[in-house]
SEKEBA-17142 format. One record per atom (N, C-alpha, C): residue number from 1; x, y, z. Coordinates in steps of 0.1 Angstrom, whole numbers. Layout:
N
{r NUM,{X,Y,Z}},
...
***
This chain:
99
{r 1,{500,-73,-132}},
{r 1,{505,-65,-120}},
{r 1,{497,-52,-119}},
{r 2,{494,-45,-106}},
{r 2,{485,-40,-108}},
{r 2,{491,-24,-103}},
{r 3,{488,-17,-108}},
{r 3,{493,2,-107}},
{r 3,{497,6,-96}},
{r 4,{490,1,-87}},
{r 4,{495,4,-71}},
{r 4,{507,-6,-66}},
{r 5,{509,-13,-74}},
{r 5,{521,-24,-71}},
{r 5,{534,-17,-78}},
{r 6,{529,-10,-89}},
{r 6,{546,-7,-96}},
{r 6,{546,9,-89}},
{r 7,{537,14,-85}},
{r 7,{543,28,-79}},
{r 7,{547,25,-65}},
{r 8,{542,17,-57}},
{r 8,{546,16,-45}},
{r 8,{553,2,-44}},
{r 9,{563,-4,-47}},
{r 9,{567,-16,-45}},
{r 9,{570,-22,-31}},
{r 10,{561,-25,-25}},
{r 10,{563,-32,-11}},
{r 10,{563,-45,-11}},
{r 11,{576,-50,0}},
{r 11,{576,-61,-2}},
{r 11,{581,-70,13}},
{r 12,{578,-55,21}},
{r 12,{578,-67,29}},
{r 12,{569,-60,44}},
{r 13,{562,-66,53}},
{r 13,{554,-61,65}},
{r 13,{561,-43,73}},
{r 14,{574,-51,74}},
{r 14,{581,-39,80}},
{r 14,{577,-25,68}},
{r 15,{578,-27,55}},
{r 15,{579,-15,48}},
{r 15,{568,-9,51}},
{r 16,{550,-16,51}},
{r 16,{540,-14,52}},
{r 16,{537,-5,61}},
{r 17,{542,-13,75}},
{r 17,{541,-5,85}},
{r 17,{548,6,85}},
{r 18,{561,8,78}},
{r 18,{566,23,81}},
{r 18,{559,33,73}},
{r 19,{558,31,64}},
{r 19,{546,35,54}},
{r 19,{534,39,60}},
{r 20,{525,28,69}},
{r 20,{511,37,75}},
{r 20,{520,48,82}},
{r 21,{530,44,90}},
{r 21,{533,53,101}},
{r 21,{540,69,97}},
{r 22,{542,66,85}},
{r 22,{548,78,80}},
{r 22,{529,89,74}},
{r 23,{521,80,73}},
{r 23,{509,86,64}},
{r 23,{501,92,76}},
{r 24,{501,83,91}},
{r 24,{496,86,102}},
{r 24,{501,100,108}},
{r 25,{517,101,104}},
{r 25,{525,114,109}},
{r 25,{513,128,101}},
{r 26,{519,121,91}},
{r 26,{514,131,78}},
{r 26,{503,141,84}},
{r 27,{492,130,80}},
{r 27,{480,133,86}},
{r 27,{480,139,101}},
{r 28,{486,135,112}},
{r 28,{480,142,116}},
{r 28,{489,158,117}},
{r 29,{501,161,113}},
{r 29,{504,172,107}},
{r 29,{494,179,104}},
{r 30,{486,178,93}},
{r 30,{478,182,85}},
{r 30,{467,187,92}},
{r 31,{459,180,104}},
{r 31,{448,182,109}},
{r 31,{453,190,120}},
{r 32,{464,194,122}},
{r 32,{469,208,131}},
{r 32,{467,222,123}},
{r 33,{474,216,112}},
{r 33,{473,229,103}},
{r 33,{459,233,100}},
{r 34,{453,224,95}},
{r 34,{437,229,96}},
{r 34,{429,232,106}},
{r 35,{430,229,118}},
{r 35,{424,233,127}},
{r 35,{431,247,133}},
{r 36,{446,250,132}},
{r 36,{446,267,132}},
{r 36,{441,275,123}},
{r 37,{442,271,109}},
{r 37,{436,277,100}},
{r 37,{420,281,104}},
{r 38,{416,269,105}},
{r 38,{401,272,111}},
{r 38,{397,276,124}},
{r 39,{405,277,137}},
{r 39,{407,287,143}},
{r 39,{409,301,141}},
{r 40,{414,305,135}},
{r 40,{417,321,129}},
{r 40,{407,326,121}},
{r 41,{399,316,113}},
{r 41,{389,324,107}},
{r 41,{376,320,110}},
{r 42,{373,316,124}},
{r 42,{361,314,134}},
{r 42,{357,325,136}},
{r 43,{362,337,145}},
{r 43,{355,346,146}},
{r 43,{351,357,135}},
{r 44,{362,359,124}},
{r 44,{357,368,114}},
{r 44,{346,361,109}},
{r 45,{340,349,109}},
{r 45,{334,345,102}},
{r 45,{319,350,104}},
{r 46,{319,344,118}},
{r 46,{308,345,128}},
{r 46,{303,359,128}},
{r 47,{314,370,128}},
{r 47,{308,383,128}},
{r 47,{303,391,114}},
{r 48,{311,383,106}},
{r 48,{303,384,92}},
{r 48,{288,384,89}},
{r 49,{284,369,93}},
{r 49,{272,363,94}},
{r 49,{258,371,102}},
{r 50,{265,377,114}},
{r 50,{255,385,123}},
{r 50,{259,396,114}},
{r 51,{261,404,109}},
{r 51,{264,417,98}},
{r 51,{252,415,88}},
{r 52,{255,400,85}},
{r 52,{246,402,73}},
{r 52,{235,397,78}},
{r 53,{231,392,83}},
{r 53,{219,388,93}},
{r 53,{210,399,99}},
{r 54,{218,410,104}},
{r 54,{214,419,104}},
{r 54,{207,427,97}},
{r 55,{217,433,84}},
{r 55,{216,439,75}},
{r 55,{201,430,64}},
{r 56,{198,416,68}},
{r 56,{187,412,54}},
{r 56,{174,417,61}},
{r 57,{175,424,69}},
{r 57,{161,427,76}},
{r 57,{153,440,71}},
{r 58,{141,442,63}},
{r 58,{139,454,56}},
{r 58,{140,466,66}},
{r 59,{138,463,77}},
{r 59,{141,479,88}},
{r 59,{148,479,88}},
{r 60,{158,477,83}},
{r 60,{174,480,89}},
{r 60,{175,488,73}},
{r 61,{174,481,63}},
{r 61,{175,485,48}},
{r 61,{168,498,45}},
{r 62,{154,497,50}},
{r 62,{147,508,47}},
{r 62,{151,522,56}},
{r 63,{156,519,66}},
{r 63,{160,531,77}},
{r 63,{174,538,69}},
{r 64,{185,523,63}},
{r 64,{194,529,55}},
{r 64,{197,534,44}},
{r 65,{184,533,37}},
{r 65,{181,540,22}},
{r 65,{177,554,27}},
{r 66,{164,559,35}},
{r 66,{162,571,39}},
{r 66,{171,576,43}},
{r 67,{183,577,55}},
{r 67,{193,579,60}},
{r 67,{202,585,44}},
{r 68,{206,578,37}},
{r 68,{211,580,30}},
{r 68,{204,592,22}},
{r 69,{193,589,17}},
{r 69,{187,601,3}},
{r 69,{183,614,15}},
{r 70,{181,615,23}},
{r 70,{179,625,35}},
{r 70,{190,634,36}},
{r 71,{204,627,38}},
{r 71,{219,631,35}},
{r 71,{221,632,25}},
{r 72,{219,631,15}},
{r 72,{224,634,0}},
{r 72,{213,649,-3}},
{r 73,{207,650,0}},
{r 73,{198,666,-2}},
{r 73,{207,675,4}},
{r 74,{211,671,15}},
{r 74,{217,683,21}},
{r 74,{234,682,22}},
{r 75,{242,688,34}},
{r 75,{255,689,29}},
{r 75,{267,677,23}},
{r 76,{258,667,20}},
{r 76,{266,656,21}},
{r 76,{265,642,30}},
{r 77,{276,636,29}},
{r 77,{275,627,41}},
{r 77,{284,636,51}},
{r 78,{286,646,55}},
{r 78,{294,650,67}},
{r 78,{292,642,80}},
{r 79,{279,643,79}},
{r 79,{270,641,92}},
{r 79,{267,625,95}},
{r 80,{273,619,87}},
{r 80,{269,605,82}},
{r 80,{271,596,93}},
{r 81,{283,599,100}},
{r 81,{289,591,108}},
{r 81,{284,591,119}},
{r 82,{280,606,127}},
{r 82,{275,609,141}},
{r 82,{260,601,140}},
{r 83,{256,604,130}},
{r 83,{236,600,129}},
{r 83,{240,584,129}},
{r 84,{248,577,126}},
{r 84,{248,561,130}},
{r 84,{255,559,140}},
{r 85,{264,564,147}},
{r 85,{266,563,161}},
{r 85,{253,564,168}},
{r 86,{243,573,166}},
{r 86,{231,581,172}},
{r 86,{222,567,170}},
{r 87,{222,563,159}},
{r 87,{211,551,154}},
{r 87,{214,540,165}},
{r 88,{230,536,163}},
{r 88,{233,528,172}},
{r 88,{229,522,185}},
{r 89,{230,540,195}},
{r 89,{229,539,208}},
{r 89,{214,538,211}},
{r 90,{206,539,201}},
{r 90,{189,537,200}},
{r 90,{184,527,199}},
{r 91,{197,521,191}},
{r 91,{192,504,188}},
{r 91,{193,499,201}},
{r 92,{205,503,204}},
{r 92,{207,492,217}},
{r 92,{203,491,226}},
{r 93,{202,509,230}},
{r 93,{189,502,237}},
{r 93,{177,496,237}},
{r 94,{169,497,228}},
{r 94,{156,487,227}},
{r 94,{161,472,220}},
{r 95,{174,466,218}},
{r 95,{176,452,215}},
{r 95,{172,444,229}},
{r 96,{171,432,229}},
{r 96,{170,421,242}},
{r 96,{184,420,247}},
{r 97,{190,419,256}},
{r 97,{199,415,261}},
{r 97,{203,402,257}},
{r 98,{215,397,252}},
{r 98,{216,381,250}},
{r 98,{218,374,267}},
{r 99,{214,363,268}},
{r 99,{214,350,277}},
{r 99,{227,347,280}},
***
């Protein structure tokens, strides 16, 4: 007798079938729950990716190493915040417009 026979003892069509129908429920339960799950972390994901996509580019790295030891000679990072807002509005303008 074989392992799947003594844990699941089926014995007759009707059981079978309630059986898929109970695994058909199941499942698709399941593939709700995963697809909000995977809903909700679509966009953090996506914005992650363009961050670091960003960020592996040596101009971006080298502009933020200087930025940085440039600010550390003098008062600090006070000023840290305004000069990358400032960087910002320079980038954007010269980026391409998306499609």
């Amino acid at each position: 007798m074989s392992i799947w026979l003594k844990k699941w003892p089926v014995k007759t069509l009707e059981e079978v079938q309630r059986r898929k129908a109970l695994l058909i429920a199941r499942s698709a339960t399941q593939r709700v729950e995963l697809f909000q799950i995977f809903d909700r972390l679509e966009r953090p994901v996506n914005i992650a990716g363009q961050v670091i996509f960003f960020l592996k580019k040596p101009f971006v790295l080298t502009g933020l190493a200087a930025l940085l030891l440039k600010k550390k000679r003098r008062k600090g990072l006070a000023k840290l915040p305004g000069l990358l807002w400032r960087g910002w509005q320079v980038f954007s303008m010269f980026r391409q417009p998306r499609v």
